[in-house]
C-alpha positions as CSV (number, residue, x, y, z in Angstrom):
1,X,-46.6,130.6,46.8
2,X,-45.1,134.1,47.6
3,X,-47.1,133.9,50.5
4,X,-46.1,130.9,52.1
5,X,-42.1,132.3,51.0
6,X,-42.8,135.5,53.4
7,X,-44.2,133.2,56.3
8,X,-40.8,131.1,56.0
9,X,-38.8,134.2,55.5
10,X,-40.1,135.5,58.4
11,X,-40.5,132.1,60.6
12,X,-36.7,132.2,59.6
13,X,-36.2,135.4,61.1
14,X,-37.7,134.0,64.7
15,X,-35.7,130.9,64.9
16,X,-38.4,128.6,63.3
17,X,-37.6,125.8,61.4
18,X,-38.2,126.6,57.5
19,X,-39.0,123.2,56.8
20,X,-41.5,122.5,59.4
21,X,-43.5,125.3,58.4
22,X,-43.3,124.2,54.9
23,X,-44.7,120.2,56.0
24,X,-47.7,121.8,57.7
25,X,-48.6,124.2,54.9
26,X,-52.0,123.5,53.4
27,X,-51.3,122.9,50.1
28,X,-48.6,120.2,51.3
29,X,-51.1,118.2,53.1
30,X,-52.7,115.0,51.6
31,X,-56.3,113.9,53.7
32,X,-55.4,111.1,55.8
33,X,-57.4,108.1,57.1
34,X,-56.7,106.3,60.3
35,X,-55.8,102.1,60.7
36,X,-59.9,101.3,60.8
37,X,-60.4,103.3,58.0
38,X,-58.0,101.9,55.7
39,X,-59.0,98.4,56.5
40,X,-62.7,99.0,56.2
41,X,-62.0,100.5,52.7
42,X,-59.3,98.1,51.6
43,X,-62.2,95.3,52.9
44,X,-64.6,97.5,50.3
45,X,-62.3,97.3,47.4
46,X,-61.9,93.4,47.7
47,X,-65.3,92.6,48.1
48,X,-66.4,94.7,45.4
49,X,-63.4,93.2,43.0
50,X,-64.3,89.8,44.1
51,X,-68.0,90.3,43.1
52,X,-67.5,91.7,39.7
53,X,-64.6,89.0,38.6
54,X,-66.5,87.1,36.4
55,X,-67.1,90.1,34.4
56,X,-63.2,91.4,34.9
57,X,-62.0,89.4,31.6
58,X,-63.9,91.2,29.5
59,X,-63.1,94.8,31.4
60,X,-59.6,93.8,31.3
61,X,-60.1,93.1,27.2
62,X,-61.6,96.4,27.2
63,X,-59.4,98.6,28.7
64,X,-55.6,97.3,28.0
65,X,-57.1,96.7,24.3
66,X,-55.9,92.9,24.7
67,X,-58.8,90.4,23.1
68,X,-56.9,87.2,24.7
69,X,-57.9,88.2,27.9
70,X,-61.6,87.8,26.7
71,X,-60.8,84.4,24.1
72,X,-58.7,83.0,27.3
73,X,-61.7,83.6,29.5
74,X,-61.2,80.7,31.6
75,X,-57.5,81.2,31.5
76,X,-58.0,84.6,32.2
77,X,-60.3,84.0,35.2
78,X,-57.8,81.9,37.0
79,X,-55.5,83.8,36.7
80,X,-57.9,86.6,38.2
81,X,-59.2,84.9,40.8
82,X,-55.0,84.0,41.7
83,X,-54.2,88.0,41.4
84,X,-56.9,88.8,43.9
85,X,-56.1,86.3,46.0
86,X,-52.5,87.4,46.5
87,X,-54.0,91.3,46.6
88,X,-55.9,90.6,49.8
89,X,-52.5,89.6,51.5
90,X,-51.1,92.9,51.9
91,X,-50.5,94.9,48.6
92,X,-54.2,97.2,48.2
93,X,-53.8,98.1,51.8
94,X,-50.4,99.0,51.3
95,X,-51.2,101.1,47.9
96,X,-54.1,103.2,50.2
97,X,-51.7,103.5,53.3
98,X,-49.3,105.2,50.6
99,X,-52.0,107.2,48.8
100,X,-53.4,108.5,51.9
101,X,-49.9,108.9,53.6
102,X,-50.6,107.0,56.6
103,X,-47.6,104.8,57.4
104,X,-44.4,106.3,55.2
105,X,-40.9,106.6,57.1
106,X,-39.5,109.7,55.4
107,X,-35.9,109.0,57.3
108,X,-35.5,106.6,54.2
109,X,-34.3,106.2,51.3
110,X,-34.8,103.7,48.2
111,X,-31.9,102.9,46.3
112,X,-31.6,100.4,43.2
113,X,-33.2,99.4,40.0
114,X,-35.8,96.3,38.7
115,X,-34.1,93.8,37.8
116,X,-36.9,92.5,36.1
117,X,-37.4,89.0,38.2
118,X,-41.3,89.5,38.9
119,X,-41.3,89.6,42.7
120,X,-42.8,92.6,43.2
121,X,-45.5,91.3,40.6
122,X,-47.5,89.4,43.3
123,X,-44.4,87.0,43.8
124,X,-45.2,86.5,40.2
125,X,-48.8,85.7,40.1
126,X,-49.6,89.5,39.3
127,X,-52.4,89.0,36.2
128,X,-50.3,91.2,33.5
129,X,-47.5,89.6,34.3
130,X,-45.6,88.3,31.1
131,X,-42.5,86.2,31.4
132,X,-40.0,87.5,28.3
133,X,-36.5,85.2,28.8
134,X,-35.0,83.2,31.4
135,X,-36.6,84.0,34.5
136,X,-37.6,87.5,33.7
137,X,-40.8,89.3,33.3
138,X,-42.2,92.2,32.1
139,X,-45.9,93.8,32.7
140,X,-48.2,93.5,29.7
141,X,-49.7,97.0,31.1
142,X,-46.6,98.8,31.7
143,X,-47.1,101.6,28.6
144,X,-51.0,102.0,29.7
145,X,-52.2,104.8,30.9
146,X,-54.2,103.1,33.9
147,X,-51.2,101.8,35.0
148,X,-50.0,104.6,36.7
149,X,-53.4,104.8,38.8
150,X,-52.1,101.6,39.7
151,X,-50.2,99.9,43.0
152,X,-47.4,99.3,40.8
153,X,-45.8,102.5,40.3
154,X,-45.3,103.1,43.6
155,X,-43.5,100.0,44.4
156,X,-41.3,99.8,46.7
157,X,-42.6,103.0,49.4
158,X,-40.8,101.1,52.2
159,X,-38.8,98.4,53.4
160,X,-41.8,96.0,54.1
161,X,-41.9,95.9,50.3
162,X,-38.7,94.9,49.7
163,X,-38.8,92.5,52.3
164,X,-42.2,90.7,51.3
165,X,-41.1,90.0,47.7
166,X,-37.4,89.4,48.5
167,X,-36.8,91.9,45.8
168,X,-33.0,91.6,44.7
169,X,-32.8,95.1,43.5
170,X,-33.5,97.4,45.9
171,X,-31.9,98.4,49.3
172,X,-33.0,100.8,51.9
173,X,-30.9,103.2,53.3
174,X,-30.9,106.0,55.9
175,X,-31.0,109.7,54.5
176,X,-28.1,111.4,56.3
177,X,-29.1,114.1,58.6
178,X,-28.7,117.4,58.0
179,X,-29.2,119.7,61.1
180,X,-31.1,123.4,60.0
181,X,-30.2,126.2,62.6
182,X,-32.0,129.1,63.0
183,X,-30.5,132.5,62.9
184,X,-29.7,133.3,66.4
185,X,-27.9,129.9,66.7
186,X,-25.5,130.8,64.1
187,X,-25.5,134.2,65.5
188,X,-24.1,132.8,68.8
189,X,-21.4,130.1,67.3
């Protein structure tokens, strides 16, 4: 790290942009994988879930220690076979665009809090969805630790989120733009 604070001291002292040097610094960069990619692997995941679903009750049971998904097998299918349904519309494509980086707008920012009305939850047909009291919901998952491996913690990365589940509680807004000059233009004004 003191190395990469010389190289901005002294990019600083040449007129270059502090910031851009620290965006392209190596230990700032994420791999990223290009449109084919991400659909070919988001096509992977899918298949590979839609294969194994029959079996996903009892992994479900397993994991989230919850036996009802495993004594409501059939219920528990259904409702399975309904969560993958709506995650090949959008939402695992969107969770590996974000993971690899490949389609954020930085130039915005996410304001607001849930307000606990399930849209985000697959327009409410998200499996660990649990409805609590009039027309609000909670996930059944939330304290798990696999959880936060999951799509939902990043919700919402961008305004197409917002927009596709008509989420009431989040707004976008523009980061204001701060202008960085280098020495020799402050120098001169």
């Amino acid at each position: 790290m003191n190395s990469l604070k010389s190289v901005i001291l002294a990019s600083q002292l040449n007129g270059i942009s502090a910031e851009i040097l620290t965006q392209i610094h190596p230990s700032n960069q994420r791999p990223t994988m290009n449109e084919t990619q991400v659909k070919y692997l988001t096509q992977f995941i899918l298949l590979i879930v839609s294969r194994l679903i029959w079996v996903m009750p009892l992994v479900m049971g397993i994991i989230f220690l919850k036996s009802k998904f495993v004594i409501n097998y059939k219920d528990s299918l259904k409702k399975l076979r309904t969560h993958h349904s709506a995650l090949s519309k959008g939402p695992v494509k969107r969770y590996i665009e974000s993971l690899y980086k490949t389609r954020l707008n930085q130039s915005n920012q996410i304001t607001g809090s849930c307000t606990q009305c399930g849209n985000c939850c697959l327009n409410q047909q998200c499996f660990f969805l649990e409805p609590i009291e009039d027309g609000k919901f909670q996930c059944g998952v939330y304290n798990s630790l696999f959880r936060k491996f999951s799509n939902c913690g990043a919700f919402p990365i961008s305004n197409e989120d917002i927009q596709r589940y008509e989420c009431p509680g989040y707004v976008l807004q523009a980061y204001p733009m701060i202008k960085i000059k280098s020495l020799k233009q402050r120098e001169i004004s």
